[in-house]
C-alpha atoms as one frame of an Amber mdcrd trajectory, in Angstrom:
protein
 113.490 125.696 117.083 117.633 125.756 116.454 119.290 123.623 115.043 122.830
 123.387 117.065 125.778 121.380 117.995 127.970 120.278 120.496 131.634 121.757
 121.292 134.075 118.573 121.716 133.850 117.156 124.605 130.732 118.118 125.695
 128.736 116.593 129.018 125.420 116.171 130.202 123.804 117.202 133.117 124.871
 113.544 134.067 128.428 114.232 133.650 127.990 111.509 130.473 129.758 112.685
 127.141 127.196 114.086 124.236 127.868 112.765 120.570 129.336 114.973 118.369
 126.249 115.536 115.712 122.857 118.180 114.818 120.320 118.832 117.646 117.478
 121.108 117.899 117.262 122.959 120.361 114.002 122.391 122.325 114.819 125.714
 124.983 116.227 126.571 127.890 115.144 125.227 131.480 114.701 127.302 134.547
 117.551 125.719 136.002 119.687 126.895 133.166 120.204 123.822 131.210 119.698
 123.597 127.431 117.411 120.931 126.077 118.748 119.398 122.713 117.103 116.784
 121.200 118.231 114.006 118.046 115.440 112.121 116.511 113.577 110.109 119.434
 116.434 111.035 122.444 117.230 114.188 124.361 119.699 115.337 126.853 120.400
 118.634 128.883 123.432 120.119 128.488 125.251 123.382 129.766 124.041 126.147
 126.930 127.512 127.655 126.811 128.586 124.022 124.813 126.749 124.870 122.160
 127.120 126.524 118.434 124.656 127.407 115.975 124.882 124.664 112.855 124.215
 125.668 109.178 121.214 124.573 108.053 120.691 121.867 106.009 118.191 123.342
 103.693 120.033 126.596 102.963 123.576 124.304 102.108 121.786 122.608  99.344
 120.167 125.551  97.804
């Protein structure tokens, strides 16, 4: 899907802080939390935290 990332200080839906770094986005759940996932590990965050990233194909072109 998106690739995205995280405004500073961004939580979970555990209340833990989310490293600052590229996620896709996986969608959104019915319970309104965003599913963002980094190589083998996923969280669910508020969607409102996050910001489309450049992609990394089109910045080496």
């Amino acid at each position: 899907m998106d690739n995205v990332t995280v405004k500073p200080e961004t939580r979970n839906h555990k209340g833990f802080f989310v490293q600052e770094a590229s996620y896709k986005l996986m969608g959104i759940d019915r319970s309104g939390w965003a599913l963002i996932c980094v190589e083998n590990s996923c969280q669910y965050v508020d969607p409102d935290n996050l910001e489309s990233a450049p992609d990394v194909e089109d910045a080496l072109d």
